[in-house]
N, CA, C and O atoms as a printed pandas DataFrame, in Angstrom:
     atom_number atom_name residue_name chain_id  residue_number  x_coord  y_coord  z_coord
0              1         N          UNK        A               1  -17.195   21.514   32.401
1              2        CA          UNK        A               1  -15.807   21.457   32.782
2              3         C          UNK        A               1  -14.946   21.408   31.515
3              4         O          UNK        A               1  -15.361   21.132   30.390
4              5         N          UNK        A               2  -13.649   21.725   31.868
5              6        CA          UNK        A               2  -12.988   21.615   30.525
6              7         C          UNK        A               2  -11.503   20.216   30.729
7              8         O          UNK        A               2  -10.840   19.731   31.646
8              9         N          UNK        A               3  -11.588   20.123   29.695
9             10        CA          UNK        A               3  -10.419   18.649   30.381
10            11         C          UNK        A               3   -9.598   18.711   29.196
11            12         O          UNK        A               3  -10.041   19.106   28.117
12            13         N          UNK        A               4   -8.357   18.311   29.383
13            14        CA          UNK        A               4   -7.179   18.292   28.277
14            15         C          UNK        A               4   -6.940   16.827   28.190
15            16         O          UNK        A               4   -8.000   16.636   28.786
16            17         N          UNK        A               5   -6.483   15.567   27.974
17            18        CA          UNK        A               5   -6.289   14.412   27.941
18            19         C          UNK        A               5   -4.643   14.514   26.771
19            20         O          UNK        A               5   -4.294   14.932   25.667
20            21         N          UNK        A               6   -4.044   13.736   28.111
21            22        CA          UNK        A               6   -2.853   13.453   27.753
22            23         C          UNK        A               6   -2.916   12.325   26.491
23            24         O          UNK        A               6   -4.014   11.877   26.161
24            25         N          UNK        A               7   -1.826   11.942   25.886
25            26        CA          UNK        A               7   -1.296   11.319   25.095
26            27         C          UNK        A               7   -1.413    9.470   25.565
27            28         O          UNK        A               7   -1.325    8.404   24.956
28            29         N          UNK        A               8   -1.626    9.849   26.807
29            30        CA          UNK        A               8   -1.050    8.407   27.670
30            31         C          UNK        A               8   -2.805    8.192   27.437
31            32         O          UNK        A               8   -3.226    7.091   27.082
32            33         N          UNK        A               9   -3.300    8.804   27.563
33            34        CA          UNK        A               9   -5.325    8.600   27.767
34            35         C          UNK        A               9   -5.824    7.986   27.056
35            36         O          UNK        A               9   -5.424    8.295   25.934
36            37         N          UNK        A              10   -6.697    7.041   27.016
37            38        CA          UNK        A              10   -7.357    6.628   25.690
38            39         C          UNK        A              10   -8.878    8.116   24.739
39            40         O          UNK        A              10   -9.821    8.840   25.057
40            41         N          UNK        A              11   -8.183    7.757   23.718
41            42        CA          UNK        A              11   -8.568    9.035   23.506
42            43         C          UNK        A              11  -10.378    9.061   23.452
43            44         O          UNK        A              11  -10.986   10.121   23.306
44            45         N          UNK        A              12  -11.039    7.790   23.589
45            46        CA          UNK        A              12  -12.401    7.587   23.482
46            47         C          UNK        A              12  -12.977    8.321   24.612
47            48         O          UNK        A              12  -14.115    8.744   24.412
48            49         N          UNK        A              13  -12.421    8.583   25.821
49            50        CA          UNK        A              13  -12.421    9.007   27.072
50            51         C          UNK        A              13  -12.969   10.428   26.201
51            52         O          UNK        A              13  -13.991   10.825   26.761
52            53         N          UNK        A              14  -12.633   11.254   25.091
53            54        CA          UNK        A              14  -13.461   12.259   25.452
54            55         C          UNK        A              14  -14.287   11.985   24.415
55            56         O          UNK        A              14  -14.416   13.056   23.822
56            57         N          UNK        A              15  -14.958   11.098   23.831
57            58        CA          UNK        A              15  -16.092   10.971   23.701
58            59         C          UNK        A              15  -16.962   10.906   25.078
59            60         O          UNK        A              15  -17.867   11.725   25.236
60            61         N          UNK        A              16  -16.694    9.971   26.026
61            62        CA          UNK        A              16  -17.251   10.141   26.804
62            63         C          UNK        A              16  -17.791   11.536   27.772
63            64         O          UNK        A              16  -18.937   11.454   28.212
64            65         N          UNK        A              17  -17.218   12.428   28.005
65            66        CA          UNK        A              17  -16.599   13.376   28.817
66            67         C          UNK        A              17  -17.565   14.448   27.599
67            68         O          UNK        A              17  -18.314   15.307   28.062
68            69         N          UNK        A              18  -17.431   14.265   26.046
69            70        CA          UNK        A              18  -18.208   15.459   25.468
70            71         C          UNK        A              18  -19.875   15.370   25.474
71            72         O          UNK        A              18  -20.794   16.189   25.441
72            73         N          UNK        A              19  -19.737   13.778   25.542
73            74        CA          UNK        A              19  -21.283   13.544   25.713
74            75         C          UNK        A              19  -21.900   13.952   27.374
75            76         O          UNK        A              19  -23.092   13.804   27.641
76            77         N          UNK        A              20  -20.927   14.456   28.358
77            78        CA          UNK        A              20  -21.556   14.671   29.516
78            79         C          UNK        A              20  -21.462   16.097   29.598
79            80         O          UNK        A              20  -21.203   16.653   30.666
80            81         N          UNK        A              21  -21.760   17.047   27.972
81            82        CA          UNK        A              21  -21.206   18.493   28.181
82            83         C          UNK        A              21  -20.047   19.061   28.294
83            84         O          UNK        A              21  -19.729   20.171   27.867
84            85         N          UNK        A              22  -19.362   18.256   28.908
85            86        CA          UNK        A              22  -17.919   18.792   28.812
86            87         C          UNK        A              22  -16.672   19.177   27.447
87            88         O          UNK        A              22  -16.482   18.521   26.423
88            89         N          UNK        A              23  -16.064   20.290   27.837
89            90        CA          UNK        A              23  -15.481   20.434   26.818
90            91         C          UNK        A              23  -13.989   20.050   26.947
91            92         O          UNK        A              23  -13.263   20.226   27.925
92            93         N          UNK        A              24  -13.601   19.335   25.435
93            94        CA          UNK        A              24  -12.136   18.546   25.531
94            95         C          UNK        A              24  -11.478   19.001   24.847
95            96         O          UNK        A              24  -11.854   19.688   23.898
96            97         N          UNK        A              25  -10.313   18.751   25.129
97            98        CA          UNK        A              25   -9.208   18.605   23.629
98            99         C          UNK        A              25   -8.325   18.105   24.217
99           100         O          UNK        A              25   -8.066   18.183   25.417
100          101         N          UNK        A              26   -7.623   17.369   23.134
101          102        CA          UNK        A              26   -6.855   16.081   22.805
102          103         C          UNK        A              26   -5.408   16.409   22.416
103          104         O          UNK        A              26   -5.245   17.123   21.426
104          105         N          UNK        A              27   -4.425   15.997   23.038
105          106        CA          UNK        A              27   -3.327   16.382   22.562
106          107         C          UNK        A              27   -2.799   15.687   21.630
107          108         O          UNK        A              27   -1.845   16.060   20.948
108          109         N          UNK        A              28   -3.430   14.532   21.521
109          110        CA          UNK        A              28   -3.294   13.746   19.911
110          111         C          UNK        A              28   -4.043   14.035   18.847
111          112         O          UNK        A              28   -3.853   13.657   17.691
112          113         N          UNK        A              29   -4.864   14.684   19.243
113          114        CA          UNK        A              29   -5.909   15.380   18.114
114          115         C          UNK        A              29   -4.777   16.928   17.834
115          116         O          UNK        A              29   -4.297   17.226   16.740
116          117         N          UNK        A              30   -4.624   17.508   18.805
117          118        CA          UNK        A              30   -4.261   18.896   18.442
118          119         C          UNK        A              30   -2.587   18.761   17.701
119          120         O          UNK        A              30   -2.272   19.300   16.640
120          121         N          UNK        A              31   -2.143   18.351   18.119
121          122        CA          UNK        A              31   -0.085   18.167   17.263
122          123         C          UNK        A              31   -0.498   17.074   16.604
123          124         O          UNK        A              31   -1.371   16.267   16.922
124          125         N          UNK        A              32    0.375   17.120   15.423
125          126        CA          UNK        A              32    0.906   15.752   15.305
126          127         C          UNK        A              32    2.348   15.250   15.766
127          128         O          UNK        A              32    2.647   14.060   15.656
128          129         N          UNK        A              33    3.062   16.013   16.186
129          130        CA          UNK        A              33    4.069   15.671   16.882
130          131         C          UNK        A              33    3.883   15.242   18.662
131          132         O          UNK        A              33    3.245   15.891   19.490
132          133         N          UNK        A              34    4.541   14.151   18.862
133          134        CA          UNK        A              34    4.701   14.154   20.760
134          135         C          UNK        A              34    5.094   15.515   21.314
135          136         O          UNK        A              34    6.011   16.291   21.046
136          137         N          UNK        A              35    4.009   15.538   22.242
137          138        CA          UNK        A              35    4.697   17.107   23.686
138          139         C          UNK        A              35    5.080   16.794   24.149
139          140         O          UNK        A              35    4.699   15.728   24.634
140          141         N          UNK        A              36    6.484   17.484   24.584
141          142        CA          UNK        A              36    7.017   16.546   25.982
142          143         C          UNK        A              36    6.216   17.198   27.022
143          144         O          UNK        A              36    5.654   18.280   26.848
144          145         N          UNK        A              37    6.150   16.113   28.751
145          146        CA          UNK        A              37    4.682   16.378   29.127
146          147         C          UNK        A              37    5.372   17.662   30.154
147          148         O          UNK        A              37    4.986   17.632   31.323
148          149         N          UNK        A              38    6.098   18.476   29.874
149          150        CA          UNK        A              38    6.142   19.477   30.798
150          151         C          UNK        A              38    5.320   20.879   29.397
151          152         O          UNK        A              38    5.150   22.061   29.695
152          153         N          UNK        A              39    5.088   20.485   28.483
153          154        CA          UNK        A              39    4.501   21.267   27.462
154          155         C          UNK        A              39    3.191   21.274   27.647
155          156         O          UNK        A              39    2.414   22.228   27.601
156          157         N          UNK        A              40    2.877   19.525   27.976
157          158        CA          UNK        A              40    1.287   19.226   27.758
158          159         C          UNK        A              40    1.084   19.987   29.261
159          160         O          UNK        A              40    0.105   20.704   29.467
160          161         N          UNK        A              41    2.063   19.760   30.223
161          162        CA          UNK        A              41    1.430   20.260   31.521
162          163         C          UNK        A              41    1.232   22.123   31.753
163          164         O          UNK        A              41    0.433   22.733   32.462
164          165         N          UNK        A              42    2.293   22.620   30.854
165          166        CA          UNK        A              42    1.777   23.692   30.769
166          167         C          UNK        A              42    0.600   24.377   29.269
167          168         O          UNK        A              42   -0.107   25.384   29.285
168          169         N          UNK        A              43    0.740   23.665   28.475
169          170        CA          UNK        A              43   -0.623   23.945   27.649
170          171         C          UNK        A              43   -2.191   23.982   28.549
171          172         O          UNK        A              43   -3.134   24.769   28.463
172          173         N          UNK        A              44   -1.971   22.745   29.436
173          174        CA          UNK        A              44   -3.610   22.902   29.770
174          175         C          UNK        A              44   -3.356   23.841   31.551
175          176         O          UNK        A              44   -4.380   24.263   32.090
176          177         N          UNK        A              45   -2.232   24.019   32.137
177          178        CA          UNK        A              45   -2.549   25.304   33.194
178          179         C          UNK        A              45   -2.859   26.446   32.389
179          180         O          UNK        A              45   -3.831   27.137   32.694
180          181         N          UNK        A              46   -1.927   26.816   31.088
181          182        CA          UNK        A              46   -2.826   28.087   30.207
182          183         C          UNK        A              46   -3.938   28.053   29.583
183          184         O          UNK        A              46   -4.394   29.144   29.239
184          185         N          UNK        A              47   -4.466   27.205   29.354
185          186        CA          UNK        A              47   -5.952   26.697   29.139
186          187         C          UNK        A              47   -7.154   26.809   30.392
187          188         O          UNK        A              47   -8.344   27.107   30.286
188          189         N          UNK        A              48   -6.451   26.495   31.457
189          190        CA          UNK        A              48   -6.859   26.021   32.431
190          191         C          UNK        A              48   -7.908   24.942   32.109
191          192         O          UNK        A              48   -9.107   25.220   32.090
192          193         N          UNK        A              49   -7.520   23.916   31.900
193          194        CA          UNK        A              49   -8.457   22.518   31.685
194          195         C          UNK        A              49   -7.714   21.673   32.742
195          196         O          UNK        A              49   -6.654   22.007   33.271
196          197         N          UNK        A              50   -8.287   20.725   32.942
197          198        CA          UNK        A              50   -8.019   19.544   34.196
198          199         C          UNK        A              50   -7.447   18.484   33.253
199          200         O          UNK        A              50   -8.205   17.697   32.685
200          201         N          UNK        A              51   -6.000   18.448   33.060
201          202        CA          UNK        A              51   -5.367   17.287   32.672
202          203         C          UNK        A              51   -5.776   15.596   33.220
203          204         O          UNK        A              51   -5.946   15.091   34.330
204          205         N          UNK        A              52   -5.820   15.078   31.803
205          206        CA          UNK        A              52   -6.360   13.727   32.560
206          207         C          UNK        A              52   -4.529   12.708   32.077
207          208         O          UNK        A              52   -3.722   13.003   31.196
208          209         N          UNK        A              53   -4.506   12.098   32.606
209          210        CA          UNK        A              53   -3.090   11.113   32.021
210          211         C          UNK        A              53   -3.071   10.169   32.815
211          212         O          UNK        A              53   -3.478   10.125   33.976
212          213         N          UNK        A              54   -2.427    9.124   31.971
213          214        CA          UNK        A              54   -1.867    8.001   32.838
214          215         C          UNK        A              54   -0.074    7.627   32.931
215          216         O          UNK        A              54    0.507    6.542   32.901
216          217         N          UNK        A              55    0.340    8.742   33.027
217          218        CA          UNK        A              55    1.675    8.733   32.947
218          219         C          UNK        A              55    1.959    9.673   34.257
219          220         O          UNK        A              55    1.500   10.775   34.555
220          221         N          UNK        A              56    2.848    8.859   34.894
221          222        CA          UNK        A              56    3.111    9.514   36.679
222          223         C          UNK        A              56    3.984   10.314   36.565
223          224         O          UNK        A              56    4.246   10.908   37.611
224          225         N          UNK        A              57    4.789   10.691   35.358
225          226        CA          UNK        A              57    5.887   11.735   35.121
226          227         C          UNK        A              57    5.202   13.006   35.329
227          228         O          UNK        A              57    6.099   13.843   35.431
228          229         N          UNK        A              58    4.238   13.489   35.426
229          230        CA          UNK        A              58    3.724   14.465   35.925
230          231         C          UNK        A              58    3.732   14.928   37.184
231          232         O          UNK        A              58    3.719   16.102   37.553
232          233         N          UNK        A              59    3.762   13.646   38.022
233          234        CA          UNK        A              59    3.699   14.278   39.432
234          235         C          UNK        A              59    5.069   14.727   39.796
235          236         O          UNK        A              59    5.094   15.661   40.598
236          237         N          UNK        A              60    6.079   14.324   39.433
237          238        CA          UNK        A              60    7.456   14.789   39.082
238          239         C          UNK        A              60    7.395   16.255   38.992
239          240         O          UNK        A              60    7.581   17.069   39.896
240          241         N          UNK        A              61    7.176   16.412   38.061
241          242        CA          UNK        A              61    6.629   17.933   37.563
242          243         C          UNK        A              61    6.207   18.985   38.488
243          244         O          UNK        A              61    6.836   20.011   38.747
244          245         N          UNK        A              62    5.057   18.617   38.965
245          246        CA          UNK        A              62    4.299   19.301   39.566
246          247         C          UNK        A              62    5.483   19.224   41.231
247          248         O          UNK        A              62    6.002   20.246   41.680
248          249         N          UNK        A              63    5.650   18.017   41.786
249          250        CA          UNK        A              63    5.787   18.373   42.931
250          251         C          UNK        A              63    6.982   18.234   43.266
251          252         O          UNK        A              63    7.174   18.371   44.474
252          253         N          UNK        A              64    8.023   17.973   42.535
253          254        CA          UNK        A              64    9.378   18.104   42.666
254          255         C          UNK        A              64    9.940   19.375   41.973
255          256         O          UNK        A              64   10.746   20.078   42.584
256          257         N          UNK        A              65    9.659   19.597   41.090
257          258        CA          UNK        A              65   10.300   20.731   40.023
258          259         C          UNK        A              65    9.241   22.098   40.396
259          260         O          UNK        A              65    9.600   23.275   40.415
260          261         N          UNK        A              66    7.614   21.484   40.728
261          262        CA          UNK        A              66    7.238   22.878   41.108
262          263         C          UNK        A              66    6.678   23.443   40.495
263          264         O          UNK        A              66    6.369   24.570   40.881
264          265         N          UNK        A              67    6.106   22.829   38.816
265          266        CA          UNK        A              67    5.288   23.320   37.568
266          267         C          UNK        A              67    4.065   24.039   38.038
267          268         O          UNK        A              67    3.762   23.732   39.191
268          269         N          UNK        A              68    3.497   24.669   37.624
269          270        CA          UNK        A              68    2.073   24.981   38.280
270          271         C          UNK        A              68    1.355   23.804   37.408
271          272         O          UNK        A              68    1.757   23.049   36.523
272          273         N          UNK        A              69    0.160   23.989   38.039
273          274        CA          UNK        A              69   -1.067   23.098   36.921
274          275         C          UNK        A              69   -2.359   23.739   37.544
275          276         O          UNK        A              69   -2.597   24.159   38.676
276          277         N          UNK        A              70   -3.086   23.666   36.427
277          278        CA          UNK        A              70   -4.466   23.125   37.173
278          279         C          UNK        A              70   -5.087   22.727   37.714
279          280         O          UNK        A              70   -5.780   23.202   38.614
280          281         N          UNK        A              71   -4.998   21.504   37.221
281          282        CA          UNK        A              71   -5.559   20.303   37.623
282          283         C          UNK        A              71   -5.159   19.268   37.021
283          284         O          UNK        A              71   -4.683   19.343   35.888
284          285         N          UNK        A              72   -5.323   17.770   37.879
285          286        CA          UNK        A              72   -4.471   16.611   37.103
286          287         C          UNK        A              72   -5.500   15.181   37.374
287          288         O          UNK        A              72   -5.793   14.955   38.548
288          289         N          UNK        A              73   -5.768   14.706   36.833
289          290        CA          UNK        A              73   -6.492   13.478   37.521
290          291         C          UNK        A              73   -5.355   12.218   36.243
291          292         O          UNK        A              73   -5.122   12.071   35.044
292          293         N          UNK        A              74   -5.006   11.629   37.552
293          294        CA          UNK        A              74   -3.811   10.457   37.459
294          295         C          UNK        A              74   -4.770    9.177   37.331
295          296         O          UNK        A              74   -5.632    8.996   38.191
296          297         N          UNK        A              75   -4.603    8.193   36.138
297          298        CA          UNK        A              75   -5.307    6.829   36.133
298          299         C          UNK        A              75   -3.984    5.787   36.601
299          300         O          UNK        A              75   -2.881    5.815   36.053
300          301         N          UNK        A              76   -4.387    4.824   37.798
301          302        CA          UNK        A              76   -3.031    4.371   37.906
302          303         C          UNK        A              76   -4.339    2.807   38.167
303          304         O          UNK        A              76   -4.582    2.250   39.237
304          305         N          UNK        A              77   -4.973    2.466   36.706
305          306        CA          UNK        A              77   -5.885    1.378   36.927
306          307         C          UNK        A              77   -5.265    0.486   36.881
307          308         O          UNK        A              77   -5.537   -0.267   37.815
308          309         N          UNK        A              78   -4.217   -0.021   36.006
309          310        CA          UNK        A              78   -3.244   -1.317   35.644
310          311         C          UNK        A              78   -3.930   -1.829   34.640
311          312         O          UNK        A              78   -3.945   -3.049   34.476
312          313         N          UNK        A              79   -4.701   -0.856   33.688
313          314        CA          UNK        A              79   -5.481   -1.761   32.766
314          315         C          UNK        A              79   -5.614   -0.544   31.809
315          316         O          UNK        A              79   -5.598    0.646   32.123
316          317         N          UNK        A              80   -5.767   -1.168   30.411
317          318        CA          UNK        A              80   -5.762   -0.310   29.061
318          319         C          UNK        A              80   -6.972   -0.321   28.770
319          320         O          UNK        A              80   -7.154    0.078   27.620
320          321         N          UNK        A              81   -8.636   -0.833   29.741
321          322        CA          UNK        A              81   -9.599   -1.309   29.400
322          323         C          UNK        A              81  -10.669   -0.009   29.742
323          324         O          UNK        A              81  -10.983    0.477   30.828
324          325         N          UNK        A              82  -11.177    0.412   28.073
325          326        CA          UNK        A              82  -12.298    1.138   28.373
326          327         C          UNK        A              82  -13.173    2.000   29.723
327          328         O          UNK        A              82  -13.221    3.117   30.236
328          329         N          UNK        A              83  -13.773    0.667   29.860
329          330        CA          UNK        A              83  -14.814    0.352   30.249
330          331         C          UNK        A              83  -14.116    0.873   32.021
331          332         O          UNK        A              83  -14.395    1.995   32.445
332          333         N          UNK        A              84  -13.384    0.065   32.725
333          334        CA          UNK        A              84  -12.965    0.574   33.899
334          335         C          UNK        A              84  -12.650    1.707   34.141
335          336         O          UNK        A              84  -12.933    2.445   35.084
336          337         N          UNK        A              85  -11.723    1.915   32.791
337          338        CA          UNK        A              85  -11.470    3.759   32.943
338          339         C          UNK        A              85  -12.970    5.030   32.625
339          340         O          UNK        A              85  -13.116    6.243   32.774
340          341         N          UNK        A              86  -13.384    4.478   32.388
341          342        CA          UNK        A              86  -14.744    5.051   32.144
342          343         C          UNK        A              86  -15.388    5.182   33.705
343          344         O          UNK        A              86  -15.780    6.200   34.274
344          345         N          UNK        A              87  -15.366    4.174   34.056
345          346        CA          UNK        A              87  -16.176    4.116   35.228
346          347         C          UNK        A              87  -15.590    4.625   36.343
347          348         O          UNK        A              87  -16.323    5.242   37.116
348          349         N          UNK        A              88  -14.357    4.501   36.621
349          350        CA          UNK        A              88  -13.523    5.508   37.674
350          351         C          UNK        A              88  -13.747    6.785   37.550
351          352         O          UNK        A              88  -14.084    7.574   38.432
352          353         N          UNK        A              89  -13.514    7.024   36.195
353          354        CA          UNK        A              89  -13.835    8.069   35.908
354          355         C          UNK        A              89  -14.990    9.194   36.105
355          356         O          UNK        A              89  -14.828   10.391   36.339
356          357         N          UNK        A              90  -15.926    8.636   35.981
357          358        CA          UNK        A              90  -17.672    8.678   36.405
358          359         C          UNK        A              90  -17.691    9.195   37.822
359          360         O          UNK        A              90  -18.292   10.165   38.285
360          361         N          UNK        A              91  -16.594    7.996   38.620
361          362        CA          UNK        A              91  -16.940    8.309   39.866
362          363         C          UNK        A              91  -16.190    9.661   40.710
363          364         O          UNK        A              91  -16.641   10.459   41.532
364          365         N          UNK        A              92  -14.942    9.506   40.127
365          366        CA          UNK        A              92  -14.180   11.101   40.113
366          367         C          UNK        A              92  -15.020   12.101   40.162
367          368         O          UNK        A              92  -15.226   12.869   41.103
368          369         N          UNK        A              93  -15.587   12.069   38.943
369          370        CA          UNK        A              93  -16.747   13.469   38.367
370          371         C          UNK        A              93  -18.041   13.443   40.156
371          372         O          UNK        A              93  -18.393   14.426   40.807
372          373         N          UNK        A              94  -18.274   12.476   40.321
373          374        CA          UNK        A              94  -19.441   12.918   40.684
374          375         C          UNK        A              94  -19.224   13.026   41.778
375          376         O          UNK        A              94  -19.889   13.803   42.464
376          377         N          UNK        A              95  -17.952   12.079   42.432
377          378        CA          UNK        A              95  -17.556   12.453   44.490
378          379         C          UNK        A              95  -16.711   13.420   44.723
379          380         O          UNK        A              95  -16.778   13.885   45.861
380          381         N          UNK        A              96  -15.602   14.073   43.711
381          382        CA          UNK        A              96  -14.327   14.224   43.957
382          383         C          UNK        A              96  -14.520   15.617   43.123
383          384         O          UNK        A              96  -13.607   16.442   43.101
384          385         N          UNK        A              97  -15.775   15.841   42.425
385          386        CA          UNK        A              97  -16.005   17.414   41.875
386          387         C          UNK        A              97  -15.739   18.763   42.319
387          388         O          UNK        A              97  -15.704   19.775   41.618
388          389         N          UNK        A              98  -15.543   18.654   43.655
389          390        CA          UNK        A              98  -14.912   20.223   44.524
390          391         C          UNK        A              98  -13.331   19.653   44.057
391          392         O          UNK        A              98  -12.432   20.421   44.402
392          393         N          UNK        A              99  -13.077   18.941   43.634
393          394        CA          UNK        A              99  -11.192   18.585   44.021
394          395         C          UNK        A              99  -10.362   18.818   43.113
395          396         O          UNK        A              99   -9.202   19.136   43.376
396          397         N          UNK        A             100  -10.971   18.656   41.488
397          398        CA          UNK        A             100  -10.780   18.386   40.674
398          399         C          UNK        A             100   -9.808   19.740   40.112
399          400         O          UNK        A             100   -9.595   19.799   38.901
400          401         N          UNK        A             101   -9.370   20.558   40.805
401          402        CA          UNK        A             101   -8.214   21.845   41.006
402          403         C          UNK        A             101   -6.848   21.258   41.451
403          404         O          UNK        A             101   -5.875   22.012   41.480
404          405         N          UNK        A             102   -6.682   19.543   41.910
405          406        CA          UNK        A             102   -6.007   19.515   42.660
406          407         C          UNK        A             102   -5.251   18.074   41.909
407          408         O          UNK        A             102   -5.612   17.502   40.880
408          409         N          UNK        A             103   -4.417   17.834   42.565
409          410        CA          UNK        A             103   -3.567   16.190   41.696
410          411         C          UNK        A             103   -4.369   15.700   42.411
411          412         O          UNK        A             103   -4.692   16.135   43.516
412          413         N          UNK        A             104   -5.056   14.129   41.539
413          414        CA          UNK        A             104   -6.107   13.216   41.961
414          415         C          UNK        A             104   -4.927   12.206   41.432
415          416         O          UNK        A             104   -4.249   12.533   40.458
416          417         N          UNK        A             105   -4.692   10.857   42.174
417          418        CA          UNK        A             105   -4.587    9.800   41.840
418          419         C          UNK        A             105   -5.667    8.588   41.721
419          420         O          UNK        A             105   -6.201    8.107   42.720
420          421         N          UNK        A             106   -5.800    8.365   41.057
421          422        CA          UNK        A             106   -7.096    7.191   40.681
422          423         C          UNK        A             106   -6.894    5.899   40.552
423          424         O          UNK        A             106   -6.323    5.542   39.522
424          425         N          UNK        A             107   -7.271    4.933   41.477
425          426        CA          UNK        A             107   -6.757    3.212   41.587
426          427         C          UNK        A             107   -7.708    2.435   41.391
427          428         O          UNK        A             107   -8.813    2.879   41.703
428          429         N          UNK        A             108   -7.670    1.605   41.055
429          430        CA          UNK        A             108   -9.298    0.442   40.956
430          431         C          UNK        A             108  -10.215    1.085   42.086
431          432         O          UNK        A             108  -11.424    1.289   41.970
432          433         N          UNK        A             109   -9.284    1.421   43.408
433          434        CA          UNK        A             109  -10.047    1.140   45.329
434          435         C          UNK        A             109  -10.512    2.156   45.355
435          436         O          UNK        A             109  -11.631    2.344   45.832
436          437         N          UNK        A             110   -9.559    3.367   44.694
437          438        CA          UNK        A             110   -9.465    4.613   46.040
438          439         C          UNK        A             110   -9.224    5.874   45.151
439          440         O          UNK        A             110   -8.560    5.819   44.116
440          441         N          UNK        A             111   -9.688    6.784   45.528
441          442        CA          UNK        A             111   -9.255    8.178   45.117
442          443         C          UNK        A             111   -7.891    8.519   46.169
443          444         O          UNK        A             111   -7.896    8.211   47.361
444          445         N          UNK        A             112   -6.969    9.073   45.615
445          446        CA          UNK        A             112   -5.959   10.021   46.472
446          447         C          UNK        A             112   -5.943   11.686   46.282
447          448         O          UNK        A             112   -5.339   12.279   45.388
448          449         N          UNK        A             113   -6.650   12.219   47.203
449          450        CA          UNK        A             113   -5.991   13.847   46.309
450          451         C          UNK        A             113   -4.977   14.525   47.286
451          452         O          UNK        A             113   -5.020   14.731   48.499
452          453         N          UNK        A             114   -3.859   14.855   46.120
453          454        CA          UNK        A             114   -2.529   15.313   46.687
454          455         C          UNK        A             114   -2.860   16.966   46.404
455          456         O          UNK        A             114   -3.148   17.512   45.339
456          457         N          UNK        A             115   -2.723   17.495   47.634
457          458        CA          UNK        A             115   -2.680   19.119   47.904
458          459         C          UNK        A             115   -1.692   19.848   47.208
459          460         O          UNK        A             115   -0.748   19.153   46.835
460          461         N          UNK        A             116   -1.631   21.130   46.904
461          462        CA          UNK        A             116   -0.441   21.732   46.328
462          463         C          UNK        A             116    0.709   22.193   47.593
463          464         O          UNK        A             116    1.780   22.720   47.291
C-alpha cells in the first residue's frame, strides 16, 4: 500500500507501516516548509496514497468544499501515544483493508467509514 502521513502524524508511524512493506512518504520529511492541508490533500490524491492525519480539517475539505482524495484514515485517539496509534492502526490495516479508498475515522472503540 502506499500512505502519505500528514504533518499532524507522528512521524514514527512510518517506520512502522515501512516495516510492513508499505510504501511512505512524509510530508515533514518531503518540504521543509508547512502545506496547507488542502495541498497535502491534493499531493497524496495525485500520488494516490491513503492520507493518514490527525487533523479533522480535512473532512472539511473533502465533504464540504468537495476536494477529491483518495483515501483518508482520521486518528481521533485523544492521545499523542505511540503505542495506541500503532495499534489502531494495525487494526484498520487488517479489518477495514477493502475501505481504505474511503474517509475512515478512527476512535479508541470504533472504526467510522464515511462514503463519498
Amino acid at each position: 500500500m502506499r500512505f502519505r502521513l500528514d504533518e499532524s502524524t507522528d512521524v514514527r508511524v512510518a517506520h512502522y507501516l515501512s516495516s510492513l512493506g508499505d510504501e511512505v512518504k512524509v510530508v515533514a520529511w518531503d518540504y521543509q516548509q508547512a502545506l496547507p492541508d488542502h495541498q497535502v490533500l491534493s499531493l497524496a490524491y495525485q500520488e494516490q496514497r491513503i492520507l493518514l492525519t490527525n487533523d479533522k480539517d480535512f473532512g472539511e475539505l473533502i465533504f464540504v468544499r468537495g476536494q477529491p482524495f483518495f483515501g483518508v484514515i482520521l486518528f481521533r485517539l485523544g492521545s499523542l501515544e505511540l503505542a495506541p496509534l500503532v495499534s489502531r492502526l494495525s487494526y484498520v490495516l487488517e479489518h477495514h483493508s477493502d475501505q481504505l479508498q474511503q474517509f475512515l475515522v478512527v476512535t479508541p472503540q470504533r472504526v467510522r467509514v464515511r462514503t463519498r
